[in-house]
N, C-alpha and C positions, 0 to 999 in steps of 0.2 A: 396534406402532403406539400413539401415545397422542393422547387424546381431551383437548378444551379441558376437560373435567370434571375432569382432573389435575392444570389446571396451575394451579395457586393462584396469586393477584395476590401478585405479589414487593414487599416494602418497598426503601425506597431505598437501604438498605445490601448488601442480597444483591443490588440489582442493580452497586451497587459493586464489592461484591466479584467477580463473575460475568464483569466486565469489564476487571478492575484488569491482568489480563493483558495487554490491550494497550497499558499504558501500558510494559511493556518491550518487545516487540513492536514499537511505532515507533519508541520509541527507539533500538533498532539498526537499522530498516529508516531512519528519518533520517539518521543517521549514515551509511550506503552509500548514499542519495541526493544527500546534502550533499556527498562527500567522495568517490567513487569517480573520479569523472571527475578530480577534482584528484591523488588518487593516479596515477592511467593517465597524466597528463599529468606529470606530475613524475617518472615513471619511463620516459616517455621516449615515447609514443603520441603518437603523429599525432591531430590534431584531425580529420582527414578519416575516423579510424577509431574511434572513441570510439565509435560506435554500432553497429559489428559486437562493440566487445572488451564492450559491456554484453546483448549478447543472453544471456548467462547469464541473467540473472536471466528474461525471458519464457519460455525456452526449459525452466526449472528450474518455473517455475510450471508451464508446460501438461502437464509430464508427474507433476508431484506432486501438483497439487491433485485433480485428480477420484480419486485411487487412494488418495490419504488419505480424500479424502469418502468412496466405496464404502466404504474398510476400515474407517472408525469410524460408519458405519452399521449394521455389520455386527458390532460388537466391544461384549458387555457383561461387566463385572467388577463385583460384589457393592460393595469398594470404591474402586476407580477411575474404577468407570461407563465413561459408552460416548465422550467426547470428549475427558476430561482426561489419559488417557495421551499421546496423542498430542501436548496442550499442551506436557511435559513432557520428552520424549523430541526434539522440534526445538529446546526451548528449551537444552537441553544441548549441542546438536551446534552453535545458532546463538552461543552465547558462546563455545565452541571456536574457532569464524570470527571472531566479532571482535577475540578474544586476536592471531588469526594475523595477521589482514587489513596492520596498520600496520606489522608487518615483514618484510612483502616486500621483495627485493632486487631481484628482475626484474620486469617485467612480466606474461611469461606466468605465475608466481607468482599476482601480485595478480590473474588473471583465475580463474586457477584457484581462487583460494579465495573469489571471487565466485561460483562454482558453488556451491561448499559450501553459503555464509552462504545463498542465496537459498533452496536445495534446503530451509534447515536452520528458516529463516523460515518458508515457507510450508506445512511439517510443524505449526507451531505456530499460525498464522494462519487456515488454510485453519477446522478445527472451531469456531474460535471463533464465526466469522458461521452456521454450523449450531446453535453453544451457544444462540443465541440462541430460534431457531426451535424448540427443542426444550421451553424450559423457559418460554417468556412466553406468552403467550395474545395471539390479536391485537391486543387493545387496548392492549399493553405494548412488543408487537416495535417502535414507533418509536421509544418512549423507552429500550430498550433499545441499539436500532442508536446512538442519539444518547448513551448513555450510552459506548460503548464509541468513538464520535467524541469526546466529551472527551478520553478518554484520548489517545488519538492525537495530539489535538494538543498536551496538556500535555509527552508525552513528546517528540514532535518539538521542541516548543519549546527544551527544555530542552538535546536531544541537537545542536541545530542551531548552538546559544550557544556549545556546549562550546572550539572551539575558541578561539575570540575571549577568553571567558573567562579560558584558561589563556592565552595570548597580554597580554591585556592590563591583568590585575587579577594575575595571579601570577606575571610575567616569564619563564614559559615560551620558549623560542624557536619563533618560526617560521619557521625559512629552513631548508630544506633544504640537510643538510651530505651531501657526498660523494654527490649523486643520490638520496639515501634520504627517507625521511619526515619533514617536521617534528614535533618532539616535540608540539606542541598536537595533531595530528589522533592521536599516535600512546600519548598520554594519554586523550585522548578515548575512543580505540576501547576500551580497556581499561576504562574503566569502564563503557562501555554493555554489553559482557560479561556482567559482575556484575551491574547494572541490571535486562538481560535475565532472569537466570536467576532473582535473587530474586522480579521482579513476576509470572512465570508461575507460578512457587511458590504465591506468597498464592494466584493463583485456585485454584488444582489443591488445596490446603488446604482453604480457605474455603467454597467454593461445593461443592455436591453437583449430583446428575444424576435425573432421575427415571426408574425403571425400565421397560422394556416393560412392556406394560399384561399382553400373554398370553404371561410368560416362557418357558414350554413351546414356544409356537410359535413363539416367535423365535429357541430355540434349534436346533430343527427349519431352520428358514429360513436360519437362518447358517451351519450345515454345505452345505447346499444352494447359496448363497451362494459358498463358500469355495471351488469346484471351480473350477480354474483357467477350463474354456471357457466357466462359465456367468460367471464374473466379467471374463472379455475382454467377452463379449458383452455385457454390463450397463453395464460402465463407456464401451463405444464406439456402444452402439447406445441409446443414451440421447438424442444426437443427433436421432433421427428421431423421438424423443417427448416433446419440449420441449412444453412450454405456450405456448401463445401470446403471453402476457405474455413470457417468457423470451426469445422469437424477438427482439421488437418492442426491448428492452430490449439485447439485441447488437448494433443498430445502433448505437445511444447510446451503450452502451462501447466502439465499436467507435474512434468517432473522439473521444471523450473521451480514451481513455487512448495517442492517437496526440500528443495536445498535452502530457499530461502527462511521457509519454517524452522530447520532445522539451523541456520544460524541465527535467527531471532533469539529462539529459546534456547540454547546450549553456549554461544558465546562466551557469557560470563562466567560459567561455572567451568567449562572449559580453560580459558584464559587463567581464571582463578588458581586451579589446578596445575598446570602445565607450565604457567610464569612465574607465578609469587607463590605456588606450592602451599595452599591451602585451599580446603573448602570447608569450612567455618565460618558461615554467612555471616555471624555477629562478630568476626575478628575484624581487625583496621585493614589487613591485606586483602581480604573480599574485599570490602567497600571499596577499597583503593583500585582495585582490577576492573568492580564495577566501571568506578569512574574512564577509568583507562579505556574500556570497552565504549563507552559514552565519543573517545577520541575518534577511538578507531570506524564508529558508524558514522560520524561526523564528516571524516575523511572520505569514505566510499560515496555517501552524498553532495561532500563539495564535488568531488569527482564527477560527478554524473550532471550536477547541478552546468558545467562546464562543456563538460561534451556532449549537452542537449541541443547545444547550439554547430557542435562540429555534425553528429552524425546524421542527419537532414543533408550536408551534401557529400556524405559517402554514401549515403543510399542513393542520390541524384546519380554521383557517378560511374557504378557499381546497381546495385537494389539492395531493397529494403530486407529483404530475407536472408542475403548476405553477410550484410552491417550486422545484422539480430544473431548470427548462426557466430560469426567470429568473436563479438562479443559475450554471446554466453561460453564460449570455448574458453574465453580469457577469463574470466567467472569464476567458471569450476578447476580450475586451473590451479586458481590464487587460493581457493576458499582447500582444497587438498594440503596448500601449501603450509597452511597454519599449524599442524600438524607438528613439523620441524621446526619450529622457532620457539627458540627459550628466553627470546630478549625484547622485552616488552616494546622496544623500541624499532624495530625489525617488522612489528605484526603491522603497522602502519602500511608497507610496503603491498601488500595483497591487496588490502582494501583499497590502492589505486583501480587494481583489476576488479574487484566484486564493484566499484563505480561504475565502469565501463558497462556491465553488465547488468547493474542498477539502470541506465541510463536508456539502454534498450528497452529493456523490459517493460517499462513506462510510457514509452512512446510506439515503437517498431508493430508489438503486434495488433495494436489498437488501431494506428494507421491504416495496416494491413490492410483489419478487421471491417473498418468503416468502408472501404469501397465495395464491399461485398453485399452490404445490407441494404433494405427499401428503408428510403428516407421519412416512412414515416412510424414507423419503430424500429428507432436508432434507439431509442432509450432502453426500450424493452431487451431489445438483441445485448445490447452493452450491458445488462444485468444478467440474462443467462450468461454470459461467457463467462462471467464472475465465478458461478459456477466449476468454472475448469481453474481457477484460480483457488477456493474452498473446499472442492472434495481432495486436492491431494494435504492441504493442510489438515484436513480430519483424518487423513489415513494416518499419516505422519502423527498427531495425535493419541491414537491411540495405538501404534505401533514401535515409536522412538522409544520409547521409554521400554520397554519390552527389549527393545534390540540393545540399550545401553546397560541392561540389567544383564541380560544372560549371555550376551555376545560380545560385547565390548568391558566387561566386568568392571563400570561404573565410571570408564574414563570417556569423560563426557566430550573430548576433543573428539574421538575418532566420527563421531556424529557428523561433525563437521566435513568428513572427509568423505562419506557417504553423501552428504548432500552435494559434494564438486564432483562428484561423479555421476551423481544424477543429475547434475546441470550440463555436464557434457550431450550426455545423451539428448537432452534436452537441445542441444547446438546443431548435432546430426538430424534430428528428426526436423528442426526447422527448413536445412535444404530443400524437401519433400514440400512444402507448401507451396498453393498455389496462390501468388501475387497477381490481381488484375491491373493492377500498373506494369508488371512486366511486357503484357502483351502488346 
Protein backbone atom coordinates (compact mmCIF):
# COMPACT_ATOMS: atom_id res chain seq x y z
CA UNK A 1 0.00 0.00 0.00
CA UNK A 2 1.40 3.40 -0.50
CA UNK A 3 0.63 6.57 1.44
CA UNK A 4 0.04 10.32 -0.14
CA UNK A 5 3.45 10.86 1.88
CA UNK A 6 5.02 8.93 -1.37
CA UNK A 7 3.66 10.45 -3.88
CA UNK A 8 5.65 13.65 -4.81
CA UNK A 9 3.77 16.37 -6.88
CA UNK A 10 4.72 15.25 -10.48
CA UNK A 11 6.16 18.18 -12.94
CA UNK A 12 4.36 18.65 -16.19
CA UNK A 13 6.73 16.47 -18.17
CA UNK A 14 6.55 13.26 -16.05
CA UNK A 15 3.07 13.74 -16.18
CA UNK A 16 3.61 13.68 -20.09
CA UNK A 17 5.37 11.22 -20.26
CA UNK A 18 3.20 8.93 -17.63
CA UNK A 19 0.53 9.49 -20.18
CA UNK A 20 2.07 9.63 -23.69
CA UNK A 21 0.95 5.95 -23.76
CA UNK A 22 -2.27 6.73 -24.65
CA UNK A 23 -1.67 8.71 -27.35
CA UNK A 24 -0.94 5.17 -29.26
CA UNK A 25 -3.54 3.45 -27.39
CA UNK A 26 -6.46 5.61 -29.07
CA UNK A 27 -4.81 5.79 -31.98
CA UNK A 28 -5.59 2.15 -32.65
CA UNK A 29 -8.67 2.07 -30.62
CA UNK A 30 -9.78 5.07 -33.31
CA UNK A 31 -8.81 3.45 -36.00
CA UNK A 32 -11.28 0.28 -34.98
CA UNK A 33 -13.98 2.77 -34.05
CA UNK A 34 -13.71 4.67 -37.13
CA UNK A 35 -13.38 1.88 -39.43
CA UNK A 36 -14.51 -1.46 -38.15
CA UNK A 37 -18.04 -1.20 -39.19
CA UNK A 38 -16.85 0.02 -42.60
CA UNK A 39 -14.59 -3.03 -42.99
CA UNK A 40 -17.75 -5.59 -41.78
CA UNK A 41 -19.81 -3.84 -44.22
CA UNK A 42 -17.46 -3.94 -47.27
CA UNK A 43 -16.77 -7.52 -46.53
CA UNK A 44 -20.12 -8.33 -46.90
CA UNK A 45 -22.25 -7.86 -43.22
CA UNK A 46 -25.68 -6.99 -42.89
CA UNK A 47 -26.22 -3.66 -41.35
CA UNK A 48 -29.03 -5.51 -39.11
CA UNK A 49 -25.96 -7.29 -37.65
CA UNK A 50 -22.99 -5.01 -37.27
CA UNK A 51 -23.93 -5.01 -33.50
CA UNK A 52 -23.68 -8.71 -32.74
CA UNK A 53 -20.22 -9.02 -35.20
CA UNK A 54 -18.87 -5.84 -32.77
CA UNK A 55 -19.58 -7.54 -29.45
CA UNK A 56 -15.93 -8.64 -29.52
CA UNK A 57 -14.79 -5.98 -28.30
CA UNK A 58 -17.35 -5.53 -24.80
CA UNK A 59 -17.32 -9.16 -24.45
CA UNK A 60 -13.09 -8.99 -24.70
CA UNK A 61 -13.08 -6.03 -22.26
CA UNK A 62 -15.40 -7.74 -19.38
CA UNK A 63 -13.27 -10.52 -19.19
CA UNK A 64 -9.66 -8.83 -19.52
CA UNK A 65 -9.95 -5.97 -17.69
CA UNK A 66 -10.57 -6.80 -14.08
CA UNK A 67 -8.02 -9.94 -14.31
CA UNK A 68 -5.34 -7.55 -15.67
CA UNK A 69 -6.34 -5.02 -12.77
CA UNK A 70 -6.23 -8.03 -10.00
CA UNK A 71 -2.77 -9.32 -11.91
CA UNK A 72 -0.89 -5.89 -11.97
CA UNK A 73 -2.13 -5.23 -8.51
CA UNK A 74 -0.50 -8.05 -7.61
CA UNK A 75 2.86 -7.98 -9.76
CA UNK A 76 6.10 -6.13 -8.67
CA UNK A 77 9.50 -5.99 -10.73
CA UNK A 78 12.50 -4.02 -9.21
CA UNK A 79 12.69 -2.64 -12.86
CA UNK A 80 9.47 -2.91 -14.64
CA UNK A 81 7.31 -2.23 -11.53
CA UNK A 82 3.89 -3.26 -11.04
CA UNK A 83 1.80 -1.68 -14.26
CA UNK A 84 4.19 -1.12 -17.19
CA UNK A 85 4.68 -4.76 -18.10
CA UNK A 86 1.43 -5.26 -18.81
CA UNK A 87 1.55 -1.63 -20.87
CA UNK A 88 3.98 -3.47 -22.99
CA UNK A 89 2.98 -6.91 -23.42
CA UNK A 90 -1.00 -5.58 -25.10
CA UNK A 91 0.79 -3.13 -26.73
CA UNK A 92 2.85 -5.87 -28.81
CA UNK A 93 -0.13 -8.21 -29.32
CA UNK A 94 -2.34 -4.87 -30.27
CA UNK A 95 -0.12 -3.75 -33.36
CA UNK A 96 -0.01 -7.62 -34.35
CA UNK A 97 -3.91 -6.82 -34.77
CA UNK A 98 -3.67 -3.93 -36.62
CA UNK A 99 -0.99 -5.21 -39.01
CA UNK A 100 -3.73 -8.19 -39.53
CA UNK A 101 -7.01 -6.32 -39.25
CA UNK A 102 -6.95 -4.45 -43.21
CA UNK A 103 -6.22 -7.75 -44.64
CA UNK A 104 -8.98 -9.70 -44.03
CA UNK A 105 -10.60 -11.63 -46.84
CA UNK A 106 -13.58 -12.81 -45.00
CA UNK A 107 -15.59 -11.53 -42.59
CA UNK A 108 -15.44 -14.04 -39.92
CA UNK A 109 -11.56 -13.16 -40.33
CA UNK A 110 -12.05 -9.46 -39.53
CA UNK A 111 -14.42 -10.40 -36.49
CA UNK A 112 -12.02 -12.63 -35.42
CA UNK A 113 -9.17 -10.41 -35.30
CA UNK A 114 -11.38 -7.87 -33.61
CA UNK A 115 -11.30 -10.20 -30.63
CA UNK A 116 -7.51 -10.12 -30.80
CA UNK A 117 -7.07 -6.12 -31.34
CA UNK A 118 -9.69 -5.47 -28.47
CA UNK A 119 -8.35 -8.41 -26.00
CA UNK A 120 -4.72 -6.94 -27.02
CA UNK A 121 -5.98 -2.93 -26.20
CA UNK A 122 -7.38 -3.35 -23.23
CA UNK A 123 -4.30 -5.52 -21.79
CA UNK A 124 -2.64 -2.12 -22.31
CA UNK A 125 -5.36 0.42 -21.45
CA UNK A 126 -6.99 -1.19 -18.53
CA UNK A 127 -3.30 -0.19 -16.02
CA UNK A 128 -2.95 2.80 -17.33
CA UNK A 129 -6.18 4.66 -15.61
CA UNK A 130 -4.71 2.47 -12.26
CA UNK A 131 -1.03 4.24 -13.38
CA UNK A 132 -2.63 7.15 -12.54
CA UNK A 133 -4.07 6.33 -9.16
CA UNK A 134 -1.05 4.89 -8.06
CA UNK A 135 1.56 7.59 -8.70
CA UNK A 136 -0.46 11.28 -8.22
CA UNK A 137 -1.81 12.39 -5.05
CA UNK A 138 -5.40 13.65 -5.10
CA UNK A 139 -4.85 16.95 -6.02
CA UNK A 140 -3.08 15.77 -9.29
CA UNK A 141 -5.41 12.67 -10.31
CA UNK A 142 -7.63 15.24 -12.37
CA UNK A 143 -4.95 16.86 -14.10
CA UNK A 144 -3.59 13.61 -14.59
CA UNK A 145 -6.97 11.78 -16.00
CA UNK A 146 -7.09 15.25 -18.27
CA UNK A 147 -3.54 14.75 -19.19
CA UNK A 148 -3.98 11.24 -20.47
CA UNK A 149 -7.65 12.70 -22.27
CA UNK A 150 -5.24 14.98 -24.29
CA UNK A 151 -3.66 12.37 -25.60
CA UNK A 152 -6.64 10.42 -26.64
CA UNK A 153 -7.83 12.85 -28.37
CA UNK A 154 -4.68 14.10 -30.16
CA UNK A 155 -4.14 10.46 -31.16
CA UNK A 156 -7.74 9.86 -32.36
CA UNK A 157 -7.57 12.94 -34.18
CA UNK A 158 -4.90 12.17 -36.08
CA UNK A 159 -5.83 8.11 -36.55
CA UNK A 160 -9.37 9.18 -37.63
CA UNK A 161 -7.80 11.72 -40.69
CA UNK A 162 -5.71 8.85 -41.59
CA UNK A 163 -7.74 7.73 -44.24
CA UNK A 164 -9.15 10.90 -45.94
CA UNK A 165 -5.50 11.84 -45.70
CA UNK A 166 -4.00 9.11 -47.76
CA UNK A 167 -7.26 9.34 -50.09
CA UNK A 168 -6.93 12.83 -50.77
CA UNK A 169 -3.57 14.51 -50.39
CA UNK A 170 -1.62 11.29 -51.59
CA UNK A 171 -3.88 9.73 -54.22
CA UNK A 172 -4.15 6.79 -52.39
CA UNK A 173 -7.18 4.75 -53.58
CA UNK A 174 -10.26 4.28 -52.04
CA UNK A 175 -12.55 1.84 -53.66
CA UNK A 176 -12.63 -1.36 -52.78
CA UNK A 177 -11.19 -3.77 -55.52
CA UNK A 178 -12.30 -7.34 -55.58
CA UNK A 179 -14.66 -7.07 -52.09
CA UNK A 180 -11.21 -6.48 -50.12
CA UNK A 181 -10.10 -3.33 -48.24
CA UNK A 182 -9.54 0.07 -49.66
CA UNK A 183 -5.83 0.72 -49.61
CA UNK A 184 -6.52 4.21 -47.40
CA UNK A 185 -7.94 2.17 -44.39
CA UNK A 186 -5.48 -0.61 -45.17
CA UNK A 187 -2.33 1.99 -45.01
CA UNK A 188 -3.86 3.40 -42.18
CA UNK A 189 -4.02 0.33 -40.01
CA UNK A 190 -0.44 -0.22 -40.53
CA UNK A 191 0.68 2.62 -39.32
CA UNK A 192 -1.37 2.91 -36.30
CA UNK A 193 0.51 -0.56 -35.65
CA UNK A 194 3.89 1.08 -35.26
CA UNK A 195 2.20 4.22 -33.74
CA UNK A 196 0.94 2.01 -31.14
CA UNK A 197 3.75 0.20 -30.22
CA UNK A 198 6.39 3.14 -30.30
CA UNK A 199 3.96 5.46 -27.84
CA UNK A 200 3.61 2.74 -25.28
CA UNK A 201 7.27 2.32 -25.32
CA UNK A 202 8.17 5.93 -24.47
CA UNK A 203 5.85 5.57 -21.36
CA UNK A 204 7.16 2.00 -20.34
CA UNK A 205 10.73 3.98 -20.72
CA UNK A 206 10.20 7.21 -19.41
CA UNK A 207 8.12 7.10 -16.60
CA UNK A 208 8.87 4.83 -13.52
CA UNK A 209 6.44 3.26 -10.60
CA UNK A 210 6.69 3.77 -7.12
CA UNK A 211 7.47 0.68 -4.96
CA UNK A 212 5.19 -0.81 -2.11
CA UNK A 213 5.72 0.97 0.67
CA UNK A 214 6.09 -2.65 3.06
CA UNK A 215 7.84 -4.80 0.14
CA UNK A 216 8.09 -7.86 2.51
CA UNK A 217 4.39 -7.76 2.96
CA UNK A 218 3.40 -7.38 -0.37
CA UNK A 219 5.36 -9.97 -1.29
CA UNK A 220 3.87 -12.17 1.32
CA UNK A 221 0.36 -10.99 -0.06
CA UNK A 222 1.00 -11.75 -3.65
CA UNK A 223 1.86 -15.32 -3.20
CA UNK A 224 -1.36 -15.50 -1.13
CA UNK A 225 -2.95 -13.50 -3.89
CA UNK A 226 -1.77 -15.80 -6.58
CA UNK A 227 -3.74 -19.08 -5.35
CA UNK A 228 -6.07 -19.65 -8.04
CA UNK A 229 -9.60 -19.90 -5.51
CA UNK A 230 -8.44 -16.92 -3.46
CA UNK A 231 -7.95 -14.89 -6.92
CA UNK A 232 -11.47 -16.30 -8.51
CA UNK A 233 -12.94 -15.10 -5.42
CA UNK A 234 -11.12 -11.61 -5.31
CA UNK A 235 -11.71 -10.70 -8.75
CA UNK A 236 -15.65 -11.83 -8.74
CA UNK A 237 -16.69 -11.18 -5.25
CA UNK A 238 -15.49 -7.66 -5.49
CA UNK A 239 -18.85 -7.00 -6.82
CA UNK A 240 -20.46 -7.13 -3.34
CA UNK A 241 -17.82 -4.66 -2.12
CA UNK A 242 -17.91 -1.74 -4.43
CA UNK A 243 -18.12 1.74 -2.86
CA UNK A 244 -20.76 3.36 -3.08
CA UNK A 245 -19.53 6.06 -5.26
CA UNK A 246 -18.61 3.20 -7.68
CA UNK A 247 -22.31 1.72 -7.40
CA UNK A 248 -23.93 5.36 -8.20
CA UNK A 249 -21.20 5.83 -11.04
CA UNK A 250 -22.56 2.27 -13.01
CA UNK A 251 -25.59 3.88 -13.59
CA UNK A 252 -24.02 6.78 -15.55
CA UNK A 253 -21.73 4.43 -17.46
CA UNK A 254 -24.21 2.34 -17.80
CA UNK A 255 -26.28 4.27 -20.30
CA UNK A 256 -23.36 6.54 -21.42
CA UNK A 257 -21.61 3.89 -23.08
CA UNK A 258 -25.04 2.61 -24.50
CA UNK A 259 -25.07 5.90 -26.76
CA UNK A 260 -21.54 5.84 -27.39
CA UNK A 261 -21.85 1.99 -28.86
CA UNK A 262 -24.32 2.96 -30.75
CA UNK A 263 -22.46 5.85 -32.59
CA UNK A 264 -19.34 3.86 -32.98
CA UNK A 265 -21.26 1.18 -35.03
CA UNK A 266 -24.10 2.93 -36.85
CA UNK A 267 -22.32 6.32 -37.90
CA UNK A 268 -21.27 5.25 -41.11
CA UNK A 269 -24.08 3.60 -42.34
CA UNK A 270 -26.19 6.15 -41.09
CA UNK A 271 -24.38 9.13 -42.43
CA UNK A 272 -24.20 6.93 -45.60
CA UNK A 273 -27.82 6.76 -45.85
CA UNK A 274 -29.13 10.06 -44.68
CA UNK A 275 -26.11 12.33 -46.57
CA UNK A 276 -24.95 10.76 -49.76
CA UNK A 277 -28.21 8.47 -50.01
CA UNK A 278 -26.66 5.29 -50.35
CA UNK A 279 -25.99 2.08 -48.69
CA UNK A 280 -23.95 0.07 -51.06
CA UNK A 281 -20.90 -0.51 -49.07
CA UNK A 282 -18.84 -1.24 -52.35
CA UNK A 283 -20.16 2.02 -54.05
CA UNK A 284 -17.47 5.36 -54.03
CA UNK A 285 -20.32 7.22 -51.92
CA UNK A 286 -20.12 4.65 -48.98
CA UNK A 287 -16.37 4.82 -49.00
CA UNK A 288 -16.63 8.52 -49.32
CA UNK A 289 -19.21 8.97 -46.15
CA UNK A 290 -16.83 6.36 -44.60
CA UNK A 291 -14.09 8.68 -44.97
CA UNK A 292 -16.34 11.78 -44.04
CA UNK A 293 -17.30 10.01 -40.78
CA UNK A 294 -13.42 9.47 -40.19
CA UNK A 295 -13.65 13.75 -40.08
CA UNK A 296 -16.35 13.87 -38.13
CA UNK A 297 -14.75 11.43 -34.94
CA UNK A 298 -11.66 13.42 -35.67
CA UNK A 299 -13.35 16.58 -34.79
CA UNK A 300 -15.18 15.30 -31.56
CA UNK A 301 -11.61 14.14 -30.32
CA UNK A 302 -9.63 17.32 -31.17
CA UNK A 303 -12.65 18.73 -29.27
CA UNK A 304 -12.12 16.84 -26.12
CA UNK A 305 -8.38 16.48 -26.77
CA UNK A 306 -8.78 20.67 -25.96
CA UNK A 307 -10.99 20.81 -23.26
CA UNK A 308 -9.08 18.30 -21.23
CA UNK A 309 -7.33 20.85 -20.30
CA UNK A 310 -10.42 23.60 -19.62
CA UNK A 311 -12.69 21.10 -17.65
CA UNK A 312 -10.11 20.44 -14.53
CA UNK A 313 -10.92 24.01 -13.64
CA UNK A 314 -14.83 24.01 -14.07
CA UNK A 315 -14.86 21.21 -11.75
CA UNK A 316 -12.28 23.35 -9.28
CA UNK A 317 -15.00 26.03 -9.60
CA UNK A 318 -18.22 24.40 -9.83
CA UNK A 319 -17.44 20.02 -9.00
CA UNK A 320 -16.81 17.45 -10.85
CA UNK A 321 -20.28 15.81 -11.02
CA UNK A 322 -21.34 19.00 -12.49
CA UNK A 323 -18.77 19.70 -15.32
CA UNK A 324 -19.69 15.45 -16.15
CA UNK A 325 -23.71 15.94 -15.80
CA UNK A 326 -23.61 19.35 -18.38
CA UNK A 327 -21.39 17.67 -20.56
CA UNK A 328 -23.06 14.58 -21.16
CA UNK A 329 -26.44 16.76 -21.47
CA UNK A 330 -24.46 18.64 -24.32
CA UNK A 331 -23.67 14.86 -25.68
CA UNK A 332 -26.85 13.61 -26.21
CA UNK A 333 -28.11 16.70 -27.17
CA UNK A 334 -25.74 16.90 -30.49
CA UNK A 335 -25.66 13.12 -31.05
CA UNK A 336 -30.07 13.48 -31.39
CA UNK A 337 -29.25 16.31 -33.59
CA UNK A 338 -27.67 14.39 -36.45
CA UNK A 339 -30.80 13.12 -37.09
CA UNK A 340 -31.72 16.64 -39.11
CA UNK A 341 -28.94 17.23 -41.16
CA UNK A 342 -28.65 16.43 -44.83
CA UNK A 343 -25.38 18.54 -45.41
CA UNK A 344 -22.44 16.59 -44.92
CA UNK A 345 -20.90 19.71 -43.81
CA UNK A 346 -23.20 20.76 -40.96
CA UNK A 347 -22.71 16.99 -39.12
CA UNK A 348 -19.20 18.66 -38.14
CA UNK A 349 -21.24 20.96 -35.93
CA UNK A 350 -22.57 18.11 -33.16
CA UNK A 351 -19.53 16.54 -32.96
CA UNK A 352 -18.18 19.94 -31.16
CA UNK A 353 -20.78 18.62 -28.53
CA UNK A 354 -20.21 14.64 -28.55
CA UNK A 355 -16.29 16.23 -27.69
CA UNK A 356 -17.31 17.90 -24.83
CA UNK A 357 -18.73 14.84 -23.75
CA UNK A 358 -15.97 12.70 -24.99
CA UNK A 359 -13.88 14.77 -22.97
CA UNK A 360 -15.80 14.01 -19.68
CA UNK A 361 -16.25 10.84 -19.89
CA UNK A 362 -12.43 10.08 -20.01
CA UNK A 363 -11.57 11.94 -17.24
CA UNK A 364 -14.70 13.10 -14.76
CA UNK A 365 -15.83 9.79 -13.59
CA UNK A 366 -12.41 8.15 -13.14
CA UNK A 367 -11.29 10.99 -11.08
CA UNK A 368 -14.39 10.58 -9.23
CA UNK A 369 -13.84 7.05 -9.06
CA UNK A 370 -10.24 6.96 -7.66
CA UNK A 371 -10.94 8.94 -4.32
CA UNK A 372 -13.16 6.39 -3.37
CA UNK A 373 -10.99 3.28 -3.64
CA UNK A 374 -7.98 1.70 -1.11
CA UNK A 375 -4.96 2.39 -2.62
CA UNK A 376 -3.96 -0.81 -2.95
CA UNK A 377 -6.32 -2.19 -5.53
CA UNK A 378 -6.68 0.76 -7.54
CA UNK A 379 -5.91 -1.60 -10.43
CA UNK A 380 -8.25 -4.09 -9.58
CA UNK A 381 -11.34 -1.62 -8.78
CA UNK A 382 -10.42 0.24 -12.19
CA UNK A 383 -10.98 -3.04 -14.13
CA UNK A 384 -14.42 -3.86 -12.42
CA UNK A 385 -15.71 -0.55 -13.25
CA UNK A 386 -14.77 -1.48 -16.84
CA UNK A 387 -17.39 -3.67 -16.34
CA UNK A 388 -20.21 -0.88 -16.05
CA UNK A 389 -18.58 0.30 -19.29
CA UNK A 390 -18.98 -3.40 -21.21
CA UNK A 391 -22.19 -4.81 -20.03
CA UNK A 392 -24.25 -1.89 -21.70
CA UNK A 393 -22.08 -2.39 -24.83
CA UNK A 394 -23.29 -6.23 -24.85
CA UNK A 395 -26.74 -5.24 -24.26
CA UNK A 396 -26.61 -2.67 -27.09
CA UNK A 397 -25.04 -5.59 -28.97
CA UNK A 398 -27.34 -7.87 -29.14
CA UNK A 399 -30.36 -5.55 -28.94
CA UNK A 400 -29.55 -2.50 -31.67
CA UNK A 401 -29.86 -4.42 -34.36
CA UNK A 402 -33.16 -5.96 -33.36
CA UNK A 403 -34.42 -2.34 -32.60
CA UNK A 404 -33.18 -1.12 -36.29
CA UNK A 405 -34.84 -4.11 -37.82
CA UNK A 406 -38.29 -4.09 -36.65
CA UNK A 407 -38.65 -0.62 -35.12
CA UNK A 408 -36.63 1.71 -36.86
CA UNK A 409 -37.30 -0.35 -40.31
CA UNK A 410 -33.53 -0.31 -41.18
CA UNK A 411 -32.77 3.43 -40.94
CA UNK A 412 -29.78 3.19 -39.19
CA UNK A 413 -29.72 7.01 -38.10
CA UNK A 414 -32.62 6.94 -35.71
CA UNK A 415 -29.95 4.69 -33.66
CA UNK A 416 -28.15 7.47 -33.23
CA UNK A 417 -30.97 9.21 -31.72
CA UNK A 418 -31.70 6.53 -29.15
CA UNK A 419 -28.17 6.63 -27.95
CA UNK A 420 -28.61 10.95 -27.24
CA UNK A 421 -31.27 10.05 -25.22
CA UNK A 422 -29.67 7.65 -23.36
CA UNK A 423 -26.85 9.96 -22.86
CA UNK A 424 -29.16 12.41 -21.33
CA UNK A 425 -30.36 10.26 -18.99
CA UNK A 426 -27.05 9.30 -18.42
CA UNK A 427 -26.44 13.47 -17.30
CA UNK A 428 -29.47 13.40 -14.73
CA UNK A 429 -28.50 10.25 -13.12
CA UNK A 430 -24.93 11.74 -12.60
CA UNK A 431 -26.30 14.61 -10.24
CA UNK A 432 -27.14 11.66 -7.80
CA UNK A 433 -23.53 10.84 -7.29
CA UNK A 434 -21.62 11.01 -4.41
CA UNK A 435 -18.24 13.04 -4.94
CA UNK A 436 -15.75 12.88 -1.86
CA UNK A 437 -14.11 16.07 -2.96
CA UNK A 438 -17.32 17.61 -2.62
CA UNK A 439 -17.34 17.32 1.08
Amino acid sequence: MQTNALKPRLSFWQLWNMSFGFFGIQFGFALQNANTSRIFTTLGANPDNLSLFWLAAPVTGLLVQPVIGYLSDNTWHPRWGRRRPFFFAGALMAALALFLMPDSTALWMAVAVLWMMDAAINVSMEPFRAFVGDKLDESQRTAGFAMQTFFIGVGAVIASMLPTIFADYLGVSNVPVGGGIPDTVRYSFYIGGLVFLLAVSWTVLTADELPPEDLEGFKAQRKHARRFGVALSEIFGGFLRMPRTMVQLAFVQFFTWIALFAMWIYTTNGVAENVYGTANAQSAQFQDAANWVGIMFAVYNGVSALAAFVLPALARATSRKMVHALCLAVGGASLISLYFITHKQTLVLPMIGVGLAWASILSMPYAILAGSLPARRMGYYMGLFNFFVVIPQICSGTLLGFANKYLFDGHTIRLLVLGGVSMLLAAVLTLFVTDKSDR
